[in-house]
TORFI-874382 format. One line per 3 residues: number of its first residue (from 0); for each residue x negated, y, z negated of C-alpha. Coordinates in steps of 0.02 Angstrom, whole numbers, plus 32768, in hexadecimal, padded with zeros to 4 digits. Layout:
NUM = X Y Z ~ ...
END
This chain:
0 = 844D C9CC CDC7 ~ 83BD C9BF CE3F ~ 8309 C980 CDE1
3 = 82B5 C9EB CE68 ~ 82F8 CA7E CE3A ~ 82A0 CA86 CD95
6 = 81EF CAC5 CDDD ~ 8247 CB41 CE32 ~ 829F CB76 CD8B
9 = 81FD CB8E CD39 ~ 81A8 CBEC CDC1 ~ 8253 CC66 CDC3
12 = 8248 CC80 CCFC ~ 8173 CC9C CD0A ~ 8193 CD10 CD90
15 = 81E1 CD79 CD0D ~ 818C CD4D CC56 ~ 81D0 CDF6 CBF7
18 = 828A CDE3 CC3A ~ 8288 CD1E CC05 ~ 8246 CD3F CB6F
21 = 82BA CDD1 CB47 ~ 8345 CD49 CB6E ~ 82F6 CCC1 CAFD
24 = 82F6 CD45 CA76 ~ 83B9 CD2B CA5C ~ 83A9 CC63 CA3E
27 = 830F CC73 C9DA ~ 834E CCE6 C965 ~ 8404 CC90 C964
30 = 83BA CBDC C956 ~ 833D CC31 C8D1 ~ 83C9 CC62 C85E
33 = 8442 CBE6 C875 ~ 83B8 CB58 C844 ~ 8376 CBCA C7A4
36 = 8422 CBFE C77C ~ 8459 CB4F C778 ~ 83CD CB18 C71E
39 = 83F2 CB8B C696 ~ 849C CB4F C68C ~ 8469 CAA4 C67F
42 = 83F2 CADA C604 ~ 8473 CB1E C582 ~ 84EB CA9A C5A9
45 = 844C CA18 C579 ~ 8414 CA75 C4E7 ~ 84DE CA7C C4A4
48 = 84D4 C9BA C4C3 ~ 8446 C99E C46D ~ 8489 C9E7 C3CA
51 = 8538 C98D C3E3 ~ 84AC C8FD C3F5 ~ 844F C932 C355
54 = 84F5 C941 C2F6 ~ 8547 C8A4 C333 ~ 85E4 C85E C363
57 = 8690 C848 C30B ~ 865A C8A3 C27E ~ 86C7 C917 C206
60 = 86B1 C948 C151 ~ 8738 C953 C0AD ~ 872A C9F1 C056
63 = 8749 CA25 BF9F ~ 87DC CA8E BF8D ~ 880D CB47 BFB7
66 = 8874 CB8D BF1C ~ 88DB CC2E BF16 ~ 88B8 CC8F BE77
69 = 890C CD3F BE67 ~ 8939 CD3F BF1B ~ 889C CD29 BF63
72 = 8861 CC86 BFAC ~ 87AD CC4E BF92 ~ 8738 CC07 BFE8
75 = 8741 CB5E C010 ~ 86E4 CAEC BFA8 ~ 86ED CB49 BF0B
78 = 8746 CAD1 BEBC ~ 8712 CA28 BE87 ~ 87BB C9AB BECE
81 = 8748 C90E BF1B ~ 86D9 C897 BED2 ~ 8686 C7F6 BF0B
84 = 8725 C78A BEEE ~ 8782 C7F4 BF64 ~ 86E3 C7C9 BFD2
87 = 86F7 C712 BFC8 ~ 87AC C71F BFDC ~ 8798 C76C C07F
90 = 8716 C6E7 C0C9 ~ 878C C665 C0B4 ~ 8807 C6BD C126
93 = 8801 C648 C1C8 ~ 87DA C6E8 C240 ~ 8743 C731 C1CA
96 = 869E C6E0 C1FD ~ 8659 C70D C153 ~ 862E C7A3 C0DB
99 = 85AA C7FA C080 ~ 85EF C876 BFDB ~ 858D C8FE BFE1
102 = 8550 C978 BF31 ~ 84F8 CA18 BF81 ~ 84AD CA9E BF3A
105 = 8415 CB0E BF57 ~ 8356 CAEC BEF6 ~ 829E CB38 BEF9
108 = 8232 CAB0 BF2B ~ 8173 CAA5 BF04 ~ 80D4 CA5C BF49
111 = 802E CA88 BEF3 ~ 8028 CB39 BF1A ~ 80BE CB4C BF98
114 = 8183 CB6A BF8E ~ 820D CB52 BFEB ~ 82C0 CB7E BFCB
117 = 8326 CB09 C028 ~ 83D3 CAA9 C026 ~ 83E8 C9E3 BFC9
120 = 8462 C97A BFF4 ~ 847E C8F4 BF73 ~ 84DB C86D BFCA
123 = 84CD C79B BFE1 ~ 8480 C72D C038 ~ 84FF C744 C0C5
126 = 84C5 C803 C0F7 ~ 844E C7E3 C17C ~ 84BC C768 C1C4
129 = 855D C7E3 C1BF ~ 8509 C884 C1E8 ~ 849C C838 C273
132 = 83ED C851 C22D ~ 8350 C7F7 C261 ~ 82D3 C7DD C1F5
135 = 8210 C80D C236 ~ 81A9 C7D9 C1A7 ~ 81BF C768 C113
138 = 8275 C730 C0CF ~ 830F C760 C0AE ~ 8357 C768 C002
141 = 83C1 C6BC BFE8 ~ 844B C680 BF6D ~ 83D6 C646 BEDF
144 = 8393 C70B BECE ~ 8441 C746 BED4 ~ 847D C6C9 BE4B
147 = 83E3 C6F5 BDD8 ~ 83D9 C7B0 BDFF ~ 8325 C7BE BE2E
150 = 82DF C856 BE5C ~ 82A9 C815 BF07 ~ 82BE C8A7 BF98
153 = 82C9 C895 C06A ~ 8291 C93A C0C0 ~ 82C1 C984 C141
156 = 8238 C9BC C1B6 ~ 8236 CA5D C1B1 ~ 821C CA50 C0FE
159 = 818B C9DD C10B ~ 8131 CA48 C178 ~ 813F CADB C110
162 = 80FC CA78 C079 ~ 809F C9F8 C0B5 ~ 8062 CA51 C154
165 = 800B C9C6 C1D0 ~ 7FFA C93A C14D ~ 8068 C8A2 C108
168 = 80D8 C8BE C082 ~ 8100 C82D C066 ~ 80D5 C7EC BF94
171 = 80A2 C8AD BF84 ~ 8117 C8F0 BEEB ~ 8163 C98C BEFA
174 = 81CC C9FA BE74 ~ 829B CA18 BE8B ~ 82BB CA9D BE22
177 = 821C CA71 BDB8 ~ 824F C9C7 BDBC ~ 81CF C935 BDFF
180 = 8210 C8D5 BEA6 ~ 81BE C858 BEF9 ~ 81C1 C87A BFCE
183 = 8204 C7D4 BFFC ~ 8223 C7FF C0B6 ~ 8239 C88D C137
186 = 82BB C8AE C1B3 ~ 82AF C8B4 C270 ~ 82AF C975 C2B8
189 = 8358 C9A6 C2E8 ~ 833E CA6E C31F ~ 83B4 CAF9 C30C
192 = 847B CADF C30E ~ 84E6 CB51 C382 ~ 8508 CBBA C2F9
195 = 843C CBE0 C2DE ~ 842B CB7B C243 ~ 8393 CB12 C239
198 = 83D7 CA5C C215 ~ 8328 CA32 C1C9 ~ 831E CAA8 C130
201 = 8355 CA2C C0C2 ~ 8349 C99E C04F ~ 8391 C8F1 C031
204 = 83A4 C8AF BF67 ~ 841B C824 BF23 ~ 84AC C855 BEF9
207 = 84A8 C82F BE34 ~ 840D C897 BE3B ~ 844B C937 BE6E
210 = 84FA C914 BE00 ~ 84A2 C8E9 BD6A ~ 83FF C94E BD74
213 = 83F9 C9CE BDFE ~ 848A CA24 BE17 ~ 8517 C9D8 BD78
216 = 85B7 C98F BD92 ~ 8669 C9E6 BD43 ~ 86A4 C931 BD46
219 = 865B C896 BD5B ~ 8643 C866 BE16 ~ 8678 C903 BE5A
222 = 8638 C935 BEF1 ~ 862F C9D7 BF5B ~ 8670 C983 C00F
225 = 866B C8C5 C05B ~ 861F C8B9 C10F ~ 8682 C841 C156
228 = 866D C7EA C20E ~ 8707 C78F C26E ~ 8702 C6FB C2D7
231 = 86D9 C723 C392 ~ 874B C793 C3DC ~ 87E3 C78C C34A
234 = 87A3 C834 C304 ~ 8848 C89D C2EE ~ 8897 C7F8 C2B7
237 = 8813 C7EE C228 ~ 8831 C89A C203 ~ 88F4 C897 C1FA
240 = 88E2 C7EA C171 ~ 8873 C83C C12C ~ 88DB C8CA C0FE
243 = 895F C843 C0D5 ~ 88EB C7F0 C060 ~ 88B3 C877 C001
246 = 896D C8CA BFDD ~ 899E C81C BF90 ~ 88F5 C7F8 BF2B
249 = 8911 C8C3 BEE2 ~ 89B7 C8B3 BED6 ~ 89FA C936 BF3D
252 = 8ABA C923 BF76 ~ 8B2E C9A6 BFE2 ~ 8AF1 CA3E BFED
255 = 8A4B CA46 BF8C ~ 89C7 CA78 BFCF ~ 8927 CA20 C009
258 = 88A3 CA2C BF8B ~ 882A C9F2 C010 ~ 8803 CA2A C0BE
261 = 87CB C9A7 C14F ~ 8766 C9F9 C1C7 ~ 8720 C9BA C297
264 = 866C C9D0 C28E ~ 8661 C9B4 C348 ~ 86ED CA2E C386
267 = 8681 CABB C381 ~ 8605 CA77 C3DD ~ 866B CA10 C45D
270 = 86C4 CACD C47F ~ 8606 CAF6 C48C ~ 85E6 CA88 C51C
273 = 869D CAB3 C56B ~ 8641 CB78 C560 ~ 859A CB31 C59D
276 = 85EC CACC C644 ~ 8650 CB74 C67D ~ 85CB CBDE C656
279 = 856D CB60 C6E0 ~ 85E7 CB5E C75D ~ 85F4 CC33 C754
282 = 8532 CC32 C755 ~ 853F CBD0 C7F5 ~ 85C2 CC23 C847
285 = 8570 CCC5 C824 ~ 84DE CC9F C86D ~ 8537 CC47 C90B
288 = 856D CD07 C92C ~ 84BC CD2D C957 ~ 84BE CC84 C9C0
291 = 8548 CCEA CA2C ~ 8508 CD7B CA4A ~ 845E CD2D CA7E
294 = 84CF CCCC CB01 ~ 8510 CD80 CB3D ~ 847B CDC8 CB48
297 = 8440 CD28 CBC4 ~ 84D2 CD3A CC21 ~ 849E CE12 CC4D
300 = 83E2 CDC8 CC71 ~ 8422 CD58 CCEB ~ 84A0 CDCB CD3C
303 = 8410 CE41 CD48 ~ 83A7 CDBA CD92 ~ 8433 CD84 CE16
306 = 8452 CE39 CE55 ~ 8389 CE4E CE65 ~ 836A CD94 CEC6
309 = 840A CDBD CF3D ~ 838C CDAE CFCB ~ 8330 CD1B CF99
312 = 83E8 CCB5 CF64 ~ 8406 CD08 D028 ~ 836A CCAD D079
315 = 838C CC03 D014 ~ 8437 CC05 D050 ~ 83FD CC24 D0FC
318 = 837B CB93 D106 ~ 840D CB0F D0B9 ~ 8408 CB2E D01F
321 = 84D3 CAEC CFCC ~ 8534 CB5B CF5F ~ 8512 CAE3 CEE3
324 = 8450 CAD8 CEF5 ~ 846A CB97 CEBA ~ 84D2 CB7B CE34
327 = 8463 CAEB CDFA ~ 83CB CB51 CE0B ~ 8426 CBEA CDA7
330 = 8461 CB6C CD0B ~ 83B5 CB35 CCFC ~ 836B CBB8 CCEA
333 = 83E1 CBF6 CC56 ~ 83D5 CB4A CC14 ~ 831B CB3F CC18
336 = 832D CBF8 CBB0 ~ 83A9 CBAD CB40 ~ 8330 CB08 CB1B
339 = 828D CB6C CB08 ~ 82D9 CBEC CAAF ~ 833D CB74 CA3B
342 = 8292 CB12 CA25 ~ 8226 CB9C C9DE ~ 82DD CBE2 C97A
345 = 82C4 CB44 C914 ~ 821C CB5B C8F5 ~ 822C CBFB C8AE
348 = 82DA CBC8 C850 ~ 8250 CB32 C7FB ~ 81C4 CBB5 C7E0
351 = 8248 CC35 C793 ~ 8295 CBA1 C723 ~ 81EF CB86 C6ED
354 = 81D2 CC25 C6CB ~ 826D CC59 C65B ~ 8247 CBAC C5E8
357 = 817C CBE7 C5D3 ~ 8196 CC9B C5C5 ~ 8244 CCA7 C572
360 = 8239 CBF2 C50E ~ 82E1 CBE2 C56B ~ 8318 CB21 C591
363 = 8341 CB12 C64F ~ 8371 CA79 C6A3 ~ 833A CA6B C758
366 = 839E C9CB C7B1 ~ 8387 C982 C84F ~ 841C C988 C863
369 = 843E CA50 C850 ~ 83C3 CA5E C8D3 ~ 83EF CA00 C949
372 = 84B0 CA4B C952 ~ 844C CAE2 C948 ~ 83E5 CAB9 C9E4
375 = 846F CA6A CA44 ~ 84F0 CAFA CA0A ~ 8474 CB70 CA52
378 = 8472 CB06 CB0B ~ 8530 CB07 CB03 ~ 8535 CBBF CAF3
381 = 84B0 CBDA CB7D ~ 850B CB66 CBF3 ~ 85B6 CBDC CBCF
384 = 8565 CC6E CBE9 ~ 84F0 CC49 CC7C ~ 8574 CBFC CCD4
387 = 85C4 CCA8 CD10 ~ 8537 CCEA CD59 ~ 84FE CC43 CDAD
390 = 85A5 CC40 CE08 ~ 8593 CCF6 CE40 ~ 84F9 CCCC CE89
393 = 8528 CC2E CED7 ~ 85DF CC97 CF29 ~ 8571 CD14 CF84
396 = 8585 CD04 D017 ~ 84D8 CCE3 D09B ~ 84EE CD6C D104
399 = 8503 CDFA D07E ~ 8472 CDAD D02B ~ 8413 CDAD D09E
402 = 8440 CE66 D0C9 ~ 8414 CE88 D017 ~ 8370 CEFF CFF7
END
């Protein structure tokens, strides 16, 4: 394509501002959704991430058993069938990184003046570590606490904002069920799960503590689940042993059944990312629509545009102008539309990304990446569609242009 065209280009496209601009509208309103469209798709798919993140890898947890009493079958859980020897049973299996025995249950917790129902976890030295949680302040609970049941408490940060507000917990002593614990540390901010549930509300004890003087015990060591975490990527093989293990250490044979369940924290949430990629790839190609259309409507402004410069295509023609000089001249002009328009399209996608995360507290994504296939999408469609009407214009013959009114 001839460099000295270009001026020309421009002069033909300022000759005629509202007619460019109406043919710009197209790619800056298909480039505009495609790059906020995508950017909310990549938002989702980072915010599902992030919890996967938050939640961490190769993680699954044992759960207490389901019975069957007068034909109907309980919830799962309601039964007391693990303790911690099951626990350290499991983390010698060679696919099981390690595991942290869990006793739950729900408490009132006080500070001063202010309460806060929330969930404690009374667990080992080995729960941040298996469940993936950073500490912010302070320390983590550690073996010796566990061993001498001391009423030593992580929180979670939700629950040290709501009773400590701005300042340091940490040495402050709070009340458990109106019993005194000492804040020994508090847990990095996770956010909200997929589900909605705030992974913060809660609180982290020793184990003994909440077996012995929180929540009770109906046997010694019995817990109400074991987090467990498998080596890198052996999870269902840590799962299935698992299972194995269990059977033999409760002594089920043939066609008993399980008085346990083993559960894949991270299957939800990996389906949730599965969800979160399509819904980004639909986004996109709904939005591309708009990217089409745009490139019809370019192609009718340039038809129109070759039937009303007939004369002048006639005169260049006439004073040695080549077919392909006109065909040249034609494509770019519908590719400087496409790049201007695509240009201020991205712009807007930005502003409207921007928009949607301030206004609706909505996380959006915005890659180079998704704008530049964007932008050069855009071209490719100009191209296609300006291409008809550049060849039109560069067929006609000079005479009957030249004839033209």
């Amino acid at each position: 394509m001839n460099p000295a065209l270009i001026p020309e280009a421009v002069r033909a496209l300022g000759a005629h501002p509202l007619r460019t601009l109406l043919a710009m509208l197209g790619m800056i309103i298909g480039v505009g959704a495609v790059v906020l469209m995508l950017a909310i798709g990549d938002g989702a798919r980072a915010k599902v991430q992030e919890t996967i993140d938050s939640l961490g890898s190769d993680l699954f947890v044992v759960v207490s058993g389901a019975p069957t009493l007068g034909g109907l079958r309980y919830a799962a859980g309601s039964v007391p069938t693990l303790d911690t020897d099951d626990a350290e049973a499991i983390a010698r299996l060679g696919s099981v990184l390690d595991t942290a025995p869990t006793h739950w249950g729900s408490a009132q917790l006080q500070y001063r003046g202010t309460n806060w129902p929330t969930s404690v976890y009374g667990s080992t030295e080995a729960f941040p570590l298996v469940r993936n949680w950073d500490l912010a302040q302070g320390e983590s609970i550690d073996e010796a606490d566990v061993r001498a049941a001391r009423r030593k408490v992580v929180l979670g940060a939700t629950v040290a904002t709501e009773l400590f507000g701005a300042n340091s917990p940490i040495g402050e002593t709070l009340r458990i069920n109106g019993q005194p614990f000492e804040v020994q540390g508090v847990f990095r901010a996770k956010g909200q799960s997929l589900s909605g549930r705030d992974q913060d509300d809660l609180v982290f004890v020793p184990l003994t503590t909440a077996q012995r003087q929180l929540f009770g015990s109906p046997f010694p060591g019995a817990v109400r689940f074991i987090s467990a975490k498998a080596q890198p990527d052996r999870l269902p093989e840590a799962m299935k042993d698992v299972g194995v293990l269990l059977r033999q250490r409760h002594r089920l044979s043939g066609e008993m059944e399980d008085d346990f369940s083993v559960r894949d924290l991270t299957a939800r949430n990996e389906a949730a990312a599965e969800s979160a990629r399509t819904m980004r790839l639909l986004l996109g190609a709904i939005a591309s629509v708009s990217l089409l259309v745009g490139g019809i409507g370019i192609m009718n402004i340039m038809l129109v545009s070759v039937t009303e410069r007939t004369r002048e295509i006639g005169i260049r023609m006439a004073v040695g102008a080549r077919r392909r000089d006109i065909l040249g001249q034609f494509l770019l002009e519908t590719l400087l539309i496409c790049l201007i328009g695509g240009a201020l399209g991205a712009a807007a996608g930005i502003g409207g990304a921007w928009l949607a995360a301030t206004l609706f507290d909505m996380t959006v994504v915005v890659s180079a990446t998704a704008v530049i296939v964007a932008f050069v999408f855009a071209a490719s469609i100009g191209v296609f569609f300006g291409y008809y009407p550049a060849r039109k214009a560069a067929a006609l013959p000079p005479a009957e242009a030249l004839r033209a009114v």
